[in-house]
C-alpha positions as CSV (number, residue, x, y, z in Angstrom):
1,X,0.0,0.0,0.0
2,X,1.7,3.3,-0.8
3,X,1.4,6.3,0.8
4,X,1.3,9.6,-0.6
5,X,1.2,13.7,1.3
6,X,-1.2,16.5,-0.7
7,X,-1.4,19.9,-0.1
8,X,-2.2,21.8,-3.4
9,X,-3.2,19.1,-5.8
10,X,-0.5,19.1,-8.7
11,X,-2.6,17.0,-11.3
12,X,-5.8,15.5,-12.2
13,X,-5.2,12.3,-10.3
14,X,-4.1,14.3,-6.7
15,X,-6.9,16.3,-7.1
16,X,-9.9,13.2,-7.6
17,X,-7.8,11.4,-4.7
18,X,-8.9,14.6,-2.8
19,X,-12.3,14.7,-4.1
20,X,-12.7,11.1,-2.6
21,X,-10.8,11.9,0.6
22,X,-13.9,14.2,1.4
23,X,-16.2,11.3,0.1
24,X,-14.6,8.8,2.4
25,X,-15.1,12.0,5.5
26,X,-18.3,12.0,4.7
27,X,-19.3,8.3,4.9
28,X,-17.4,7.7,7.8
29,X,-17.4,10.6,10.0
30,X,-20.8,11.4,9.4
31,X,-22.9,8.6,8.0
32,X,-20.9,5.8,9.9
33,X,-20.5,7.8,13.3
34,X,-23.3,10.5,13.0
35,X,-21.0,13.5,14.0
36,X,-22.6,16.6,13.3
37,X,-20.4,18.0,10.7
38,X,-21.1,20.1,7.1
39,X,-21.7,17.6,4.0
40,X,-22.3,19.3,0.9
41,X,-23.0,17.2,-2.0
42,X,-21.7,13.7,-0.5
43,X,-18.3,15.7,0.7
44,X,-17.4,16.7,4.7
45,X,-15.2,19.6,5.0
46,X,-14.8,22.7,7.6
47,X,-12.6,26.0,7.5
48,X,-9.7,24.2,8.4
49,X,-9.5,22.5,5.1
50,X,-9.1,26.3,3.9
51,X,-5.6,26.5,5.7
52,X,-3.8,24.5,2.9
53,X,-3.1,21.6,5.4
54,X,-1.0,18.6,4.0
55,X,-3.6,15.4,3.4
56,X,-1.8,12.1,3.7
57,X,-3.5,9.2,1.8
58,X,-3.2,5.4,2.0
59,X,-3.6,3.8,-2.0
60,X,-4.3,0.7,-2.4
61,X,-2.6,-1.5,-4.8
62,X,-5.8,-1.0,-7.2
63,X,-5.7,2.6,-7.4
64,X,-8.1,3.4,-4.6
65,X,-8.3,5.0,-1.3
66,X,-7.7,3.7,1.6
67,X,-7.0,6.0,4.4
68,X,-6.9,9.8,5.2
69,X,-5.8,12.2,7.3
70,X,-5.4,16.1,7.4
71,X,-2.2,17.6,9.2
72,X,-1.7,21.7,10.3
73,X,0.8,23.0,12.4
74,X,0.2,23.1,15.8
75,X,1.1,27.2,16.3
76,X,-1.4,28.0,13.7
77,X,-5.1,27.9,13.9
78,X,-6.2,23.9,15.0
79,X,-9.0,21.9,15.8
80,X,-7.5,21.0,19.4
81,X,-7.2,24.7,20.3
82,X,-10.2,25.8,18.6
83,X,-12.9,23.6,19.0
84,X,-11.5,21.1,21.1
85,X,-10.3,23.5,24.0
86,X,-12.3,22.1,26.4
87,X,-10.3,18.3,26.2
88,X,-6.8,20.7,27.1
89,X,-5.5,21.6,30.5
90,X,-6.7,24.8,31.2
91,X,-8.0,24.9,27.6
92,X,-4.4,25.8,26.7
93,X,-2.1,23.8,24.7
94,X,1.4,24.0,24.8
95,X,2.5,23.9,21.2
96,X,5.8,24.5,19.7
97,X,7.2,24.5,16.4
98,X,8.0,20.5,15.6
99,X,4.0,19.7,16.8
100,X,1.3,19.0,14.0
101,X,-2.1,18.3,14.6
102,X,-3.7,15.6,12.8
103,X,-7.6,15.3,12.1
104,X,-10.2,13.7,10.1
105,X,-8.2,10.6,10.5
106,X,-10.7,7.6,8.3
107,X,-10.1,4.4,7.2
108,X,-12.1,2.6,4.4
109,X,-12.3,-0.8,6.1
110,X,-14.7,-1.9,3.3
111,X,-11.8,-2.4,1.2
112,X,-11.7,-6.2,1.7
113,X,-8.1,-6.5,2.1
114,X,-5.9,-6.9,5.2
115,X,-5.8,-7.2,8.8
116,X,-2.3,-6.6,10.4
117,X,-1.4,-7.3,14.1
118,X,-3.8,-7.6,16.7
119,X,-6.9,-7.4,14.2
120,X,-6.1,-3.4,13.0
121,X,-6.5,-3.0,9.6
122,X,-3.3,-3.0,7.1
123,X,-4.9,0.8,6.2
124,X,-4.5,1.7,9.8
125,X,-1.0,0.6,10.1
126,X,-0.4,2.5,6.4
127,X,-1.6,5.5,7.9
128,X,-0.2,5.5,11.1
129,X,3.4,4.9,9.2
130,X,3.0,7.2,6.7
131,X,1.5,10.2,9.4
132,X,4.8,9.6,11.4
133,X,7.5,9.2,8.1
134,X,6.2,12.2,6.8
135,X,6.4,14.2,10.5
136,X,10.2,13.6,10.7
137,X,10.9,14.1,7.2
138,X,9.5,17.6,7.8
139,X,11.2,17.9,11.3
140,X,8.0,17.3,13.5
141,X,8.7,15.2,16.5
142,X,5.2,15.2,18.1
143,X,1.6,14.9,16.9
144,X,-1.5,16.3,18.8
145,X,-4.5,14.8,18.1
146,X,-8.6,14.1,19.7
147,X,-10.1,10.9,19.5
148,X,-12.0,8.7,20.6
149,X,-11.7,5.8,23.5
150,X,-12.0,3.1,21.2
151,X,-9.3,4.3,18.6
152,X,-7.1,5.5,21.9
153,X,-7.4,1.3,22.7
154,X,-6.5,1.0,19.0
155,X,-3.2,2.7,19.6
156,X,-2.5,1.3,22.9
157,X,-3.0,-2.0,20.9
158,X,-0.1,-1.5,18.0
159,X,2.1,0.3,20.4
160,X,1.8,3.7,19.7
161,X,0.2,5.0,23.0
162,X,-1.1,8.0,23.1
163,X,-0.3,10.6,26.2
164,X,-3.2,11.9,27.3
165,X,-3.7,16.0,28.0
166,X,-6.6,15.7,30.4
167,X,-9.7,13.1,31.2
168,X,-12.0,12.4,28.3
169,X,-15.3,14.1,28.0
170,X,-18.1,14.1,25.9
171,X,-18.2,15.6,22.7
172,X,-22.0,15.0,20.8
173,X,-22.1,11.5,21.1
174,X,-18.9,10.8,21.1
175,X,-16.4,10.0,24.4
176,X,-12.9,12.5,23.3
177,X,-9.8,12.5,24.5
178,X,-6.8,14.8,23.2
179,X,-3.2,13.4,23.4
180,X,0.1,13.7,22.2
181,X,1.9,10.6,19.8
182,X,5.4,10.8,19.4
183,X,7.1,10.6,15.7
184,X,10.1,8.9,15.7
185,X,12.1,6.1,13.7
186,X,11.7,2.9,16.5
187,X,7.6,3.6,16.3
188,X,7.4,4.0,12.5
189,X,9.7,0.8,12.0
190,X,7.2,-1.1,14.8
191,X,4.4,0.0,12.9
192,X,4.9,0.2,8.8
193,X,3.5,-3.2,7.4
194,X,5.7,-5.1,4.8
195,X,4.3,-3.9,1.3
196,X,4.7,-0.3,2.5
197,X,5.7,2.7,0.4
198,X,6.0,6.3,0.2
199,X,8.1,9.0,-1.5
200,X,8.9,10.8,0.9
201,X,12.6,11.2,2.3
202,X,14.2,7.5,2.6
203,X,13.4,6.8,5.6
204,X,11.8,3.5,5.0
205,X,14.4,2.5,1.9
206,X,17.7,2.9,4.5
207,X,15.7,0.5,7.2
């Protein structure tokens, strides 16, 4: 499964993989889960898709997608600070200049293929490599995020735990929690499955 980081679109292909990264929000974050969030024409975004963040996707070996997941600096306007205040200490987080937030993490599990260790999807385990090669190849050590309790059990499960902020509270119908993941080589070789690739800096190729 390869994995590839969009900001701008550069072609036809990056931009109808980001046409179906909003389809795949949609269907999971508001069909599937029933989070009150804007769909316009089978297609979830918010304002902070405005900010140019970087999208990382998980292709399959067919062509299709797999996995999602938006990333924006954590000194610049985020969805932890802004909306999410009320998971912080305080409502304050203490960002710095190698933190990234990622959001509107999805997985399309209706993909038929693969189940990696522990029952977590080979997607998952694409994404969660791919978020943390692409953080150091752009010198960001840590990665703030909110979730859920089940996904936070998902992480606990593959050995990327997640350090949490504060206690979880409710969010809409949803029990959140905001955290900090680390990025670094020992959890991305742990975590990348076999068939993984990426262009990014060769990280992956020296291992």
């Amino acid at each position: 499964m390869q994995i590839l980081a969009i900001s701008k679109p550069r072609n036809v292909e990056e931009a109808r993989l980001l046409h179906n990264h909003h389809q795949l929000r949609a269907r999971i974050f508001s069909d599937r889960l029933g989070w009150e969030v804007h769909v316009i024409d089978d297609r979830e975004s918010d304002t902070f898709d405005t900010l140019t963040p970087t999208y990382i996707l998980a292709i399959s070996s067919s062509g299709e997608l797999a996995g999602c997941a938006r990333l924006l600096p954590a000194l610049g306007p985020t969805m932890v600070t802004d909306v999410f205040h009320s998971l912080l200490p305080n409502g304050q987080l203490n960002a710095h200049s190698a933190m990234i937030e990622s959001s509107r993490f999805c997985v399309d599990t209706s993909l038929g293929k693969g189940r990696g260790a522990g029952s977590v999807h080979e997607a998952t385990l694409t994404m969660f490599a791919g978020i943390i090669e692409w953080c150091m190849s752009n010198s960001f050590a840590e990665i703030v995020t909110v979730t859920d309790l089940r996904f936070e059990r998902i992480l606990a499960r593959v050995g990327w735990p997640l350090q949490r902020l504060a206690e979880p509270k409710k969010i809409g119908v949803t029990m959140a929690v905001a955290g900090i993941l680390s990025a670094d080589a020992g959890t991305f070789q742990k975590l990348r499955p076999s068939n993984y690739r990426s262009d990014f800096d060769p990280i992956s190729k020296a291992a």
